[in-house]
N, C-alpha and C positions, 0 to 999 in steps of 0.2 A: 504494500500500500504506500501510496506516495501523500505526503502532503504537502501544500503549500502556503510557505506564512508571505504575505504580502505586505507592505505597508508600514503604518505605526499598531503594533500590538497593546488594546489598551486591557485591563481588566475582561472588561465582557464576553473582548474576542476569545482569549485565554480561558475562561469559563465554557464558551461555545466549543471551542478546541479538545477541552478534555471531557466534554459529553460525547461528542462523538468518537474518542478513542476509545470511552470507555462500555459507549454503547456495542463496537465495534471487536472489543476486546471479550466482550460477555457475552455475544452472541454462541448459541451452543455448533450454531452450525462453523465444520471443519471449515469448510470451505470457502465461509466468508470470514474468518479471524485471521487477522495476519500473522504470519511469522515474523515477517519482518515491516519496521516501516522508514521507510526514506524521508528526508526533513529537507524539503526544499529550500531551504532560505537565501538565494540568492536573491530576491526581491523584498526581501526586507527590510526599513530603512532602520525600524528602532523596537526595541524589547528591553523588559526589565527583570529584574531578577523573577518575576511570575512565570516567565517562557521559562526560564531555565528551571526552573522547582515543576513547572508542565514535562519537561521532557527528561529529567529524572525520575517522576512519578510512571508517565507510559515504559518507560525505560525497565525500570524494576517490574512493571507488569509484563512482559512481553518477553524479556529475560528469565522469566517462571516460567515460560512457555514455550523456551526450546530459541525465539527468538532473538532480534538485535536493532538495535535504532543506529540507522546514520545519519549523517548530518553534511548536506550540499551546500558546503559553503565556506570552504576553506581561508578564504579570503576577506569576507563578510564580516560584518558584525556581530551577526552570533558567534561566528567564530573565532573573533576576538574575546567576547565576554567568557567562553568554555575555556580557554587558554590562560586566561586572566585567572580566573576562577578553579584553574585544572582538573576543568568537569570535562576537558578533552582526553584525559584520561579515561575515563568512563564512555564517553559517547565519542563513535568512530568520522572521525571529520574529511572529508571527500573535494575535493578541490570543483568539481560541478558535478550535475545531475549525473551525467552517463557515468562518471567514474564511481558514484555511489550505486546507479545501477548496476555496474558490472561487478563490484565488489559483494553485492547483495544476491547476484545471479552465479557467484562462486567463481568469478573469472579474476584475473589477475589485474593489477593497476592499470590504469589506460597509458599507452604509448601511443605518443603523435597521434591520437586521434584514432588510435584501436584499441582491440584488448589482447590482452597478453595472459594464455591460462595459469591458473596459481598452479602454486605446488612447486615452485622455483627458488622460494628457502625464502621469497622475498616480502616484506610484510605489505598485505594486498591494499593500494593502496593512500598508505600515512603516507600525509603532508602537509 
């Protein structure tokens, strides 16, 4: 599942955000619970410490469940705050979408705009 945080994050949105993971997360059917979920933020302009206490929260729930949360934004603001904060530690940070996607799809870091399959000793991805 991908999601995308857009904007300025105020309160509400962050409330709206973790209803639907959590609707999402508790749904019984397999097949619609994610394993994994991607964290868009490269269009994010601003977040406050409620994004990050958001995505420590789905984080711990989704990691119960075999899961992982990434984070497309290496460069960004949230990922500045995670680094700052060394919640980068815990949450896996992706320099853009495809490389969190392919990192999520079990493939290797993206080179020049491909992928590259893991299993090369190389850690999938960090940057």
């Amino acid at each position: 599942m991908i999601v995308t945080l857009m904007g300025c994050l105020d309160a509400e949105a962050i409330a709206d955000l973790r209803r639907l993971l959590t609707a999402r997360l508790a749904d019984p059917e397999p097949s619609t619970q994610p394993t994994h979920l991607i964290v868009d933020a490269t269009r994010l302009t601003f977040c406050d410490e409620a994004v990050l206490r958001a995505l420590l929260d789905v984080h711990q729930a989704i990691r119960r469940e075999g899961g992982r949360v990434v984070v497309a934004d290496a460069g960004g603001m949230l990922a500045q705050r995670l680094r700052r904060t060394r919640l980068d530690s815990i949450l896996e940070l992706y320099p853009s979408l495809s490389a969190a996607e392919a990192a999520v799809a079990g493939l290797g870091p993206v080179d020049d705009g491909g992928y590259k399959p893991a299993g090369d000793g190389e850690a999938a991805g960090q940057g």
